[in-house]
OpenMM code with the backbone's topology and positions (N, CA, C; nanometers):
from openmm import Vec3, app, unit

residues = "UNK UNK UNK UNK UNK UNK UNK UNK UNK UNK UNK UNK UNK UNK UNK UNK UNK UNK UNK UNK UNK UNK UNK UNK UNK UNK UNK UNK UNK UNK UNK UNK UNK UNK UNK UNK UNK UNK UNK UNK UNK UNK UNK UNK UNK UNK UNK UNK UNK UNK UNK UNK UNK UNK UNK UNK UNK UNK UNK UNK UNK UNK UNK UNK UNK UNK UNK UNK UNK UNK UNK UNK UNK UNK UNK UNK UNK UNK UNK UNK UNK UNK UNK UNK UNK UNK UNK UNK UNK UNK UNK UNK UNK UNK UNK UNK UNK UNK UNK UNK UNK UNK UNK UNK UNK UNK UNK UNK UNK UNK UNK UNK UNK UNK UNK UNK UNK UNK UNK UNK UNK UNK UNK UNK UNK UNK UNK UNK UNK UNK UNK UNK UNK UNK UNK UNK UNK UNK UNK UNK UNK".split()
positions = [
    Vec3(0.2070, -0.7420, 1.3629),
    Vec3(0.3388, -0.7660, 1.3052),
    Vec3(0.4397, -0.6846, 1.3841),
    Vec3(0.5465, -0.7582, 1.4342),
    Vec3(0.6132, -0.7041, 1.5201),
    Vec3(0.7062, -0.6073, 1.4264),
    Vec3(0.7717, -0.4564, 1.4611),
    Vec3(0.8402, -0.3440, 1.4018),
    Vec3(0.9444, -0.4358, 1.3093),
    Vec3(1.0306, -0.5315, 1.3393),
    Vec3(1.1302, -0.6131, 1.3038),
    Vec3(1.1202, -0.7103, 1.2649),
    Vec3(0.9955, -0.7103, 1.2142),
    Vec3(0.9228, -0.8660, 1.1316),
    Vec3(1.0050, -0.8388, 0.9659),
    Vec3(1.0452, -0.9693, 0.9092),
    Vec3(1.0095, -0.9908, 0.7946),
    Vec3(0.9165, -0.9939, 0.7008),
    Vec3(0.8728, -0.9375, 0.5802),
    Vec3(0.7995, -1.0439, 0.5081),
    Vec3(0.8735, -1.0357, 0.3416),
    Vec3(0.7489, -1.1410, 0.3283),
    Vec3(0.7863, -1.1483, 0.1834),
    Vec3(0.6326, -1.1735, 0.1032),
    Vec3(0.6645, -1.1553, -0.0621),
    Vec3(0.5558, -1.1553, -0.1237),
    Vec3(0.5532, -1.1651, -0.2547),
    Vec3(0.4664, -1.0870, -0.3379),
    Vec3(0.4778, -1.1228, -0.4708),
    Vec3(0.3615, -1.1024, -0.5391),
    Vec3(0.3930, -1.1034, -0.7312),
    Vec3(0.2927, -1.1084, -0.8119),
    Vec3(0.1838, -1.2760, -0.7789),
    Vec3(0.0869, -1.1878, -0.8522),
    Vec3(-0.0443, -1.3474, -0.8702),
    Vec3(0.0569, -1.4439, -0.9519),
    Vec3(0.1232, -1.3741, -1.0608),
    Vec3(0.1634, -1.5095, -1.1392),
    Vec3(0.2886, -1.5240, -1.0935),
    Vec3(0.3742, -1.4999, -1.0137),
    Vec3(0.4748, -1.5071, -0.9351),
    Vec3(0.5896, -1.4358, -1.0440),
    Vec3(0.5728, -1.3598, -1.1077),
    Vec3(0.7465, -1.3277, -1.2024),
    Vec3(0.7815, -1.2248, -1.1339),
    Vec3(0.7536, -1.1506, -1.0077),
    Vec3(0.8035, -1.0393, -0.9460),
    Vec3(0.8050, -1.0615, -0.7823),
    Vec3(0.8694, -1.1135, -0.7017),
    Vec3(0.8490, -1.1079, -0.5943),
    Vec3(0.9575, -1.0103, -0.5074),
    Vec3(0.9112, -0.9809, -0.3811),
    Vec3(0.9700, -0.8810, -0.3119),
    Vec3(1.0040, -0.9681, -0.1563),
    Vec3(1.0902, -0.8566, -0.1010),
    Vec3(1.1427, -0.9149, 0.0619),
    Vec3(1.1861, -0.7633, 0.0997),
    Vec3(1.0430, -0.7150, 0.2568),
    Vec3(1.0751, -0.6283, 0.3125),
    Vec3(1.0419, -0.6531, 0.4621),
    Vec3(1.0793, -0.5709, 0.5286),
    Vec3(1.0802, -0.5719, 0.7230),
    Vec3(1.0548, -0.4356, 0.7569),
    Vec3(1.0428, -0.4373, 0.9068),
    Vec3(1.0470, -0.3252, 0.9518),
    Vec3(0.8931, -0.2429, 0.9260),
    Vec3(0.7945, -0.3116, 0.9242),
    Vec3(0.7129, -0.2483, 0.8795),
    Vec3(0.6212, -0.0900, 0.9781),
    Vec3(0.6485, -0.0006, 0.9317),
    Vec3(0.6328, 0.0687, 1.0184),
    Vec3(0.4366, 0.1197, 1.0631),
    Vec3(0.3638, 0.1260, 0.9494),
    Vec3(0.2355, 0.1810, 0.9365),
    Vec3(0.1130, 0.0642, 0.8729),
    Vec3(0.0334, 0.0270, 0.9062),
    Vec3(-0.0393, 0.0043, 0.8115),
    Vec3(-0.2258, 0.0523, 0.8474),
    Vec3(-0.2772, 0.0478, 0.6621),
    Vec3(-0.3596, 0.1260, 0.6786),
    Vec3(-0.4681, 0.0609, 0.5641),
    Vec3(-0.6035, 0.1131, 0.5463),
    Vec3(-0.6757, 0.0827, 0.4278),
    Vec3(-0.7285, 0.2105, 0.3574),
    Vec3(-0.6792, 0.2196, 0.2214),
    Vec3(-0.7082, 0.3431, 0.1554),
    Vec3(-0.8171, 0.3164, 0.0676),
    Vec3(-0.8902, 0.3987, 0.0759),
    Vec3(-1.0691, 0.4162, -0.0083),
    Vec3(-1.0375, 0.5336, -0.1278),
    Vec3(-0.9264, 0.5548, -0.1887),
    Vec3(-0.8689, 0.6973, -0.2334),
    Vec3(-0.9489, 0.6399, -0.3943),
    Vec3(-0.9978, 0.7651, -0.4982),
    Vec3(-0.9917, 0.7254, -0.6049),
    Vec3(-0.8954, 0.6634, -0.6523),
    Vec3(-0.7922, 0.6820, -0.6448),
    Vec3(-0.6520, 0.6265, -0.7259),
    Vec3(-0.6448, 0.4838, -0.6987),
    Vec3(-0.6480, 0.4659, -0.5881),
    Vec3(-0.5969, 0.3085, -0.5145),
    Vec3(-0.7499, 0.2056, -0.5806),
    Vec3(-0.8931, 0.2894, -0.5688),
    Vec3(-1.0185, 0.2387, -0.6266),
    Vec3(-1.0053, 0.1805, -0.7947),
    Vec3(-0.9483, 0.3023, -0.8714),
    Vec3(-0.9448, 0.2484, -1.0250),
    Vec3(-0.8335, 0.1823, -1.0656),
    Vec3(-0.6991, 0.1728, -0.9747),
    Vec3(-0.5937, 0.0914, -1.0254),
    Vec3(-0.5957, -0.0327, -0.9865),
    Vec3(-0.6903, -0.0750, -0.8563),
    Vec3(-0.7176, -0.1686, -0.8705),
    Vec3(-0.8451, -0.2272, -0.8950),
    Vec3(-0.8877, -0.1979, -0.9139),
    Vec3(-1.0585, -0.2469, -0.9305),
    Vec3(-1.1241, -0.2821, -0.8044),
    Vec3(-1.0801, -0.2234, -0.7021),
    Vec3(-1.1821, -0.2789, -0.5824),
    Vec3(-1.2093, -0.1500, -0.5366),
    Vec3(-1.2966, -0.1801, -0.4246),
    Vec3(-1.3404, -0.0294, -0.3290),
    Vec3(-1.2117, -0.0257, -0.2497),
    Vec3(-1.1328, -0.1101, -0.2116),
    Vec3(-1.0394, -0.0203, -0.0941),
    Vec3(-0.9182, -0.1091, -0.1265),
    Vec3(-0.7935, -0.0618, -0.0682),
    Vec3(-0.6404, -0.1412, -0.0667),
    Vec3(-0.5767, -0.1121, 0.0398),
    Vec3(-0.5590, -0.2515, 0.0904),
    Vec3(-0.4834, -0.2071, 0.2319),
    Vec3(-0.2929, -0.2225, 0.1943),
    Vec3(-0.2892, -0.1322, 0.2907),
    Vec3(-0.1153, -0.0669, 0.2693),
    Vec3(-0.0184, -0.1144, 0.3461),
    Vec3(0.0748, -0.1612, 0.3925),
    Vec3(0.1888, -0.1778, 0.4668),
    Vec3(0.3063, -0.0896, 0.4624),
    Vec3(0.3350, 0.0211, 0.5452),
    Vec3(0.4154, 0.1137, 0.4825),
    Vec3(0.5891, 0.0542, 0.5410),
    Vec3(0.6691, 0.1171, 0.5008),
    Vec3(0.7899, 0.0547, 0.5400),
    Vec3(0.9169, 0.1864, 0.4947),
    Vec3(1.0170, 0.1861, 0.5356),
    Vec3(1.1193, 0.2507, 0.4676),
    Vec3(1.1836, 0.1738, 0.3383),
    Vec3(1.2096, 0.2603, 0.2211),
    Vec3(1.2517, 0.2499, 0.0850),
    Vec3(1.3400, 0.1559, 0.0598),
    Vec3(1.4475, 0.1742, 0.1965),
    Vec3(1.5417, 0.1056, 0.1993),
    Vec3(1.5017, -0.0392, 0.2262),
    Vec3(1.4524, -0.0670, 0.3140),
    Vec3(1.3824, -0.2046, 0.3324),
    Vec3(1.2964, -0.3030, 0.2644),
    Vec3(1.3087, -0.2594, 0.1484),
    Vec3(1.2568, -0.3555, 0.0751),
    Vec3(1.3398, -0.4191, -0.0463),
    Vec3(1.3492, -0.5137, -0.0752),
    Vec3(1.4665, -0.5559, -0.2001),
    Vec3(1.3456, -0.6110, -0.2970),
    Vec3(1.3952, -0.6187, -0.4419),
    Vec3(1.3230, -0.7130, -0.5164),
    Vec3(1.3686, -0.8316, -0.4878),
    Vec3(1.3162, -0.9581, -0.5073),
    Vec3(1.3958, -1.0530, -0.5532),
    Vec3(1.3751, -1.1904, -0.6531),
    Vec3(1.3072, -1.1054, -0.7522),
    Vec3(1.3043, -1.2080, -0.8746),
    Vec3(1.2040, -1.1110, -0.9303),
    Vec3(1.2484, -1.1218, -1.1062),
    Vec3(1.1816, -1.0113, -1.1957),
    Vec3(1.1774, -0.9124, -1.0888),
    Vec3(1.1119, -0.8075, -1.2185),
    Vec3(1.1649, -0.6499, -1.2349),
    Vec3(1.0067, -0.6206, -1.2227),
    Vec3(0.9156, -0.5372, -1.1295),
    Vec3(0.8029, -0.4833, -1.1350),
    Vec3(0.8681, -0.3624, -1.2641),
    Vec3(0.7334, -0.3380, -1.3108),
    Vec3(0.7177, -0.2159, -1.4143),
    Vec3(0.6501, -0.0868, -1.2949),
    Vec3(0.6671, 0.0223, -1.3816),
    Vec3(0.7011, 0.1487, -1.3132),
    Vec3(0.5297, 0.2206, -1.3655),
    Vec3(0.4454, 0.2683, -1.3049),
    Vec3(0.3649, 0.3833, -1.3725),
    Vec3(0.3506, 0.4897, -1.2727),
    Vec3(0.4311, 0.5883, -1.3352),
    Vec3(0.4499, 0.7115, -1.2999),
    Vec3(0.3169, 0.8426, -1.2890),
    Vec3(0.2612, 0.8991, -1.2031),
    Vec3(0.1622, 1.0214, -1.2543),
    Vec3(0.1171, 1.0819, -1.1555),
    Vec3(0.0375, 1.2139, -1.1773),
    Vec3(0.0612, 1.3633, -1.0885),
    Vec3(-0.0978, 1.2854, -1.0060),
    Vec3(-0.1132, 1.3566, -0.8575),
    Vec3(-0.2174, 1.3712, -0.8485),
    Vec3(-0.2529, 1.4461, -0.7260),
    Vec3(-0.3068, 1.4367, -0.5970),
    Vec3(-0.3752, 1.5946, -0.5547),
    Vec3(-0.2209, 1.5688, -0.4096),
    Vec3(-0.1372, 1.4826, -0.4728),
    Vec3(0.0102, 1.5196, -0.3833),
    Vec3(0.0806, 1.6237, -0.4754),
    Vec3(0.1293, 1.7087, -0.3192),
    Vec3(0.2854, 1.7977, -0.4269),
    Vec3(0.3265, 1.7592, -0.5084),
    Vec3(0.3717, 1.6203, -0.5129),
    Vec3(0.5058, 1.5446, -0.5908),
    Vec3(0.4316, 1.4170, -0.6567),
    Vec3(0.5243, 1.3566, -0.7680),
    Vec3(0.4748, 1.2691, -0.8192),
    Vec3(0.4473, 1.1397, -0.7473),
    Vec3(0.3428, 1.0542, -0.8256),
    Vec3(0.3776, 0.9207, -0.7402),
    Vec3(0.4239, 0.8179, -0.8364),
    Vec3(0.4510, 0.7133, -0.7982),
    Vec3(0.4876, 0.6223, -0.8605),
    Vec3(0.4298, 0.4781, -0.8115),
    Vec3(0.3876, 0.3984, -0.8940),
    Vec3(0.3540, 0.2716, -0.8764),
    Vec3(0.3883, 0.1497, -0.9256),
    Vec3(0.4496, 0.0838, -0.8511),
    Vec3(0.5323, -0.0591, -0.8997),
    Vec3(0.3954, -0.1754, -0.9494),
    Vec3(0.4174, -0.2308, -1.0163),
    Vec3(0.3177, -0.3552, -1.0403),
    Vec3(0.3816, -0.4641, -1.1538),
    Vec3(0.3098, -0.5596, -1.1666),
    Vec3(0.3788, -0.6845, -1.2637),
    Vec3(0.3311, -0.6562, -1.3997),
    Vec3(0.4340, -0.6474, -1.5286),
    Vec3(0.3837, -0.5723, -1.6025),
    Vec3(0.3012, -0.7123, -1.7289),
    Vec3(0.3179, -0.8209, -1.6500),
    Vec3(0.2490, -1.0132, -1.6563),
    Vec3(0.0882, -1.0176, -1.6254),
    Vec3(0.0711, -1.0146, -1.4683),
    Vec3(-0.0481, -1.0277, -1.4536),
    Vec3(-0.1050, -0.8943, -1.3964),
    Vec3(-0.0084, -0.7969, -1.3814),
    Vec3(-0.0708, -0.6717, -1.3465),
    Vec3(-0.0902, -0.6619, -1.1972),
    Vec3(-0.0389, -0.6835, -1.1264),
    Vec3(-0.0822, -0.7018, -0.9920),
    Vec3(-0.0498, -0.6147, -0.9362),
    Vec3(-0.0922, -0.4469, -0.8403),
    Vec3(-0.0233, -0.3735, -0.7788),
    Vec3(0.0440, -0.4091, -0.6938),
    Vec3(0.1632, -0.3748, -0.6929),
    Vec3(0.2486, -0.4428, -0.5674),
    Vec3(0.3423, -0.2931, -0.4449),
    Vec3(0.3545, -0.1570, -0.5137),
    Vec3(0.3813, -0.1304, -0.4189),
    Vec3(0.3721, 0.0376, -0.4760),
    Vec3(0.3691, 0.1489, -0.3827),
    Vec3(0.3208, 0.3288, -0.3912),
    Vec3(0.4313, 0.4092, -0.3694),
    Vec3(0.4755, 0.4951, -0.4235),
    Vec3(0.5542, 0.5650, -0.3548),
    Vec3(0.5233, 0.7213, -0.4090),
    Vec3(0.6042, 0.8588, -0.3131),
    Vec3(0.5509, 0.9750, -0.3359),
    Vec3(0.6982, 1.0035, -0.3580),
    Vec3(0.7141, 1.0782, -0.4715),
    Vec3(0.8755, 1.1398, -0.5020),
    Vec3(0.9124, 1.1843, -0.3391),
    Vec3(1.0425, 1.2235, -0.3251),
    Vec3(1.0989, 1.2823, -0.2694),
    Vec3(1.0937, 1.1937, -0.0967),
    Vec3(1.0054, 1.1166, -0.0701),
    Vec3(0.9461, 1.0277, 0.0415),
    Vec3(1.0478, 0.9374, 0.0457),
    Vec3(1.0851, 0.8779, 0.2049),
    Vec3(1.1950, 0.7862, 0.2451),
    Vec3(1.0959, 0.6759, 0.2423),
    Vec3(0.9147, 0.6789, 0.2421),
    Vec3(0.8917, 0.5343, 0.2424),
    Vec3(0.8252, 0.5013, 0.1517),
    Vec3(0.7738, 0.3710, 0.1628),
    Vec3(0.6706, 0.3395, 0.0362),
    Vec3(0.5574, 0.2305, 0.1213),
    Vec3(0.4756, 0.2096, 0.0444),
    Vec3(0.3321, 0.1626, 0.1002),
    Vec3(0.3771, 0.0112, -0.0137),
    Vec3(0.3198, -0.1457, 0.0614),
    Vec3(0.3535, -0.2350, 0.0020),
    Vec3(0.2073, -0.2522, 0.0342),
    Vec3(0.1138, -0.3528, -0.0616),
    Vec3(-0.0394, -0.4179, -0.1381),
    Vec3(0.0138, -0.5111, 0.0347),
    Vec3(-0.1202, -0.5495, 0.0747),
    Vec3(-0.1016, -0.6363, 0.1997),
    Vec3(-0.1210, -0.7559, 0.1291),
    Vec3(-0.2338, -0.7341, 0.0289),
    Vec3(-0.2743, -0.8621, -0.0333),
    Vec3(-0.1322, -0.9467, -0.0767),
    Vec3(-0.0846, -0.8624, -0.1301),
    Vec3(0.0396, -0.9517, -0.1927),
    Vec3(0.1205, -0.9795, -0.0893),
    Vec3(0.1295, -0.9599, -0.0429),
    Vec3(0.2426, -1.0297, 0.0665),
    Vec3(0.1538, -1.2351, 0.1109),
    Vec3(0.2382, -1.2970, 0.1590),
    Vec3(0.2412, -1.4091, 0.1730),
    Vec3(0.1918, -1.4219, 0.2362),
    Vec3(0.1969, -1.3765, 0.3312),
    Vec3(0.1359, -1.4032, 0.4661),
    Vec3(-0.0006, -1.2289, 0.5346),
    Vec3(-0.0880, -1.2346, 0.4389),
    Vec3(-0.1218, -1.0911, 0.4741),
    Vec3(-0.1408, -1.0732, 0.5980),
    Vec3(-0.2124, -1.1988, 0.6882),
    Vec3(-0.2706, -1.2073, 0.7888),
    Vec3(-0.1774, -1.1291, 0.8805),
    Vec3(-0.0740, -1.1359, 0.8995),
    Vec3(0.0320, -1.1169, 0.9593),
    Vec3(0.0692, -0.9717, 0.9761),
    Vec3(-0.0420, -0.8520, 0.8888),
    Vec3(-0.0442, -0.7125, 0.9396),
    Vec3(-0.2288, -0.7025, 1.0281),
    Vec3(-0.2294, -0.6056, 1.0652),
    Vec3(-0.3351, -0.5574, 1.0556),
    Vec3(-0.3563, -0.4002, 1.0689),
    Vec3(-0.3922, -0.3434, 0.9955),
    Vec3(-0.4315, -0.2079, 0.9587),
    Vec3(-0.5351, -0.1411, 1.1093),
    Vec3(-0.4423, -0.0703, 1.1255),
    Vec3(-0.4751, 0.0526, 1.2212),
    Vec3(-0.5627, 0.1679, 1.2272),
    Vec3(-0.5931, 0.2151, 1.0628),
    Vec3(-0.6698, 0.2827, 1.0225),
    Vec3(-0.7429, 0.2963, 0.8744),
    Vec3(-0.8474, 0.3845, 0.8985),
    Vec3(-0.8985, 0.3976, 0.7303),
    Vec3(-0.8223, 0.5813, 0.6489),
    Vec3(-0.8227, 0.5635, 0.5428),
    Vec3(-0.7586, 0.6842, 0.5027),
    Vec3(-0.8704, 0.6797, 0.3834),
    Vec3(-0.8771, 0.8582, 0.3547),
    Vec3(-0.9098, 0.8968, 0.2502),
    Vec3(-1.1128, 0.8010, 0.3041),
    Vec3(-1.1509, 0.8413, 0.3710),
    Vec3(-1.2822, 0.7617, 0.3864),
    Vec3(-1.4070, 0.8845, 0.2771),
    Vec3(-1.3460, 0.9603, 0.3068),
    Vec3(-1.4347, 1.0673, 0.1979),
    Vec3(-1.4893, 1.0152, 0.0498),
    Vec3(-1.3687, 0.9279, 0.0139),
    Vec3(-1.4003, 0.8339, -0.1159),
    Vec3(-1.4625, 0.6744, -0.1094),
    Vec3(-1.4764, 0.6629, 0.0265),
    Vec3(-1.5379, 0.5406, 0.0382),
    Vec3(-1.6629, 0.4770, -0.0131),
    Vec3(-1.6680, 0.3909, -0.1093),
    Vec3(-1.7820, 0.3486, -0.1806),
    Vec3(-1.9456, 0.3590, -0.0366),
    Vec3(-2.0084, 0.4479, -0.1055),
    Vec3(-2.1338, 0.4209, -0.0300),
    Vec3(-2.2399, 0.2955, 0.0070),
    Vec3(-2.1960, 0.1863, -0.0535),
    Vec3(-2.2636, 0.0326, -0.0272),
    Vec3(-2.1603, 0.0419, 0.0174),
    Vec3(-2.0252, 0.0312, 0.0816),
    Vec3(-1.9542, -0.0237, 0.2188),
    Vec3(-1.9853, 0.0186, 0.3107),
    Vec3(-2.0001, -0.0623, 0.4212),
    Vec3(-2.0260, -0.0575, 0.5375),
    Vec3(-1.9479, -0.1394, 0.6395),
    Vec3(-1.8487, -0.1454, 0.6834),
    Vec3(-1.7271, -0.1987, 0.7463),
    Vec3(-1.7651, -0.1896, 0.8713),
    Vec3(-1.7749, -0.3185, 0.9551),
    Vec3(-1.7765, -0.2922, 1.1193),
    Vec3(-1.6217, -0.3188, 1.1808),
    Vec3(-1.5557, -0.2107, 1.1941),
    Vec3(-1.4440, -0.2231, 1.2569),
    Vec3(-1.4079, -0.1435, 1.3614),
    Vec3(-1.3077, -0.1508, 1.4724),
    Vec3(-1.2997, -0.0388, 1.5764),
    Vec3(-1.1997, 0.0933, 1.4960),
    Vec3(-1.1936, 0.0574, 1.4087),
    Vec3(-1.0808, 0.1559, 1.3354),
    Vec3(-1.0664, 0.2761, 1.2967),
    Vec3(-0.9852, 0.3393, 1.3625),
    Vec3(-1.0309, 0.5480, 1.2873),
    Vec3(-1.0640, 0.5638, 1.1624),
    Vec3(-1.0867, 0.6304, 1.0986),
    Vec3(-1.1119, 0.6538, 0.9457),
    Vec3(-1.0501, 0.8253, 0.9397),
    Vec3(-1.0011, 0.8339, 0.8810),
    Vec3(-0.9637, 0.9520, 0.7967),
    Vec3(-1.0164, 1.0137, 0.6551),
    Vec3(-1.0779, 1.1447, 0.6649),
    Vec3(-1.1313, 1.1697, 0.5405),
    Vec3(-1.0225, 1.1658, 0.4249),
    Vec3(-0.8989, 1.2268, 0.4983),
    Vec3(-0.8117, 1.2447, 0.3756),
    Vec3(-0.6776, 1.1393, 0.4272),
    Vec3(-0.5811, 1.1745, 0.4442),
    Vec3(-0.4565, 1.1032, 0.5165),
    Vec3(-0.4689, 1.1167, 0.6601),
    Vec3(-0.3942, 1.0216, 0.7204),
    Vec3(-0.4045, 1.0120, 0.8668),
    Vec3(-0.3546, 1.1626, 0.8965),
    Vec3(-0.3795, 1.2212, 1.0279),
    Vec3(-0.3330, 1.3306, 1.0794),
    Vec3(-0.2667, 1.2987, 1.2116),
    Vec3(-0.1601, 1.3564, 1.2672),
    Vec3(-0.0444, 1.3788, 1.3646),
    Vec3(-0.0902, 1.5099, 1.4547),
    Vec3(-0.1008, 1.4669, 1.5699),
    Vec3(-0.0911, 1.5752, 1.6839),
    Vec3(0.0186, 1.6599, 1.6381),
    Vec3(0.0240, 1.7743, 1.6644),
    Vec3(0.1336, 1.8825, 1.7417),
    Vec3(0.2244, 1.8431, 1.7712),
    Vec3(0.3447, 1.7983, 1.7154),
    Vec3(0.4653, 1.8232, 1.8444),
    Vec3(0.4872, 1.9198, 1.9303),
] * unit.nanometer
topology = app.Topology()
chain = topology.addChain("A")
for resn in residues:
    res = topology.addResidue(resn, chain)
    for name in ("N", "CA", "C"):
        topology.addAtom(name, app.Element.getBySymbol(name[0]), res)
C-alpha cells in the first residue's frame, strides 16, 4: 500500500464505517489484549495518524482500559455487531486500524509480528517476517 493510499472500511453489519490514508505501519499483534477482544490468536494492524482517519456513517462505541502501557488505551468497535475496528494509546498522534475491516485488506501487508511472546503455541506461521517479543524496536538515532 502505497504511503498516500486511501482506504476505506467498516463494521460486519455495516452501521459504522470509516475512511483513512496515509498508512504509515503495519503489523500482526499476538498480544493478550488483541487475543481476548477478539477471539482469535492474532490481529493484524494498519497504523496511520489520528488525524487521518474520519468516520463516515454511525458512531463506533468507545471501551476504554489500563494495561502494561503508561497510558490508557482505548478501543473503537460497533456497539451492533461488535466488530473491533480501531486502538489507540492516550496521549499518541496515531492509531492502529483492524486490516480485516477495511475493504480491501489485501491491499496492506504487514511487515512484522509484535508481542510474539504471546503467540498461541499451535501457531506456526511460515512467513519471512520479524517477530517481536514485545513491540517493534528502533535503532539508535
Amino acid at each position: 500500500m502505497a504511503g498516500d493510499a486511501r482506504f476505506e472500511g467498516g463494521c460486519f453489519c455495516g452501521a459504522v464505517r470509516y475512511r483513512g490514508q496515509r498508512p504509515l505501519d503495519a503489523a500482526i499483534c499476538h498480544c493478550r489484549d488483541c487475543q481476548r477482544i477478539s477471539g482469535a490468536p492474532l490481529l493484524a494492524w494498519v497504523e496511520i495518524d489520528k488525524a487521518d482517519l474520519e468516520w463516515t456513517a454511525g458512531s463506533p462505541s468507545y471501551y476504554d482500559y489500563t494495561s502494561d502501557w503508561p497510558t490508557p488505551v482505548r478501543r473503537a468497535f460497533c456497539n451492533q455487531c461488535g466488530t473491533q475496528l480501531t486502538y489507540e494509546r492516550e496521549g499518541s498522534a496515531e492509531l492502529d486500524v483492524t486490516v480485516a475491516s477495511m475493504d480491501e485488506p489485501e491491499s496492506v501487508r504487514p511487515t512484522h509480528h509484535v508481542y510474539t511472546s504471546s503467540q498461541a503455541s499451535w501457531l506456526h506461521l511460515d512467513d519471512d517476517m520479524i517477530g517481536y517479543e514485545r513491540l517493534r524496536t528502533y535503532p539508535e538515532d
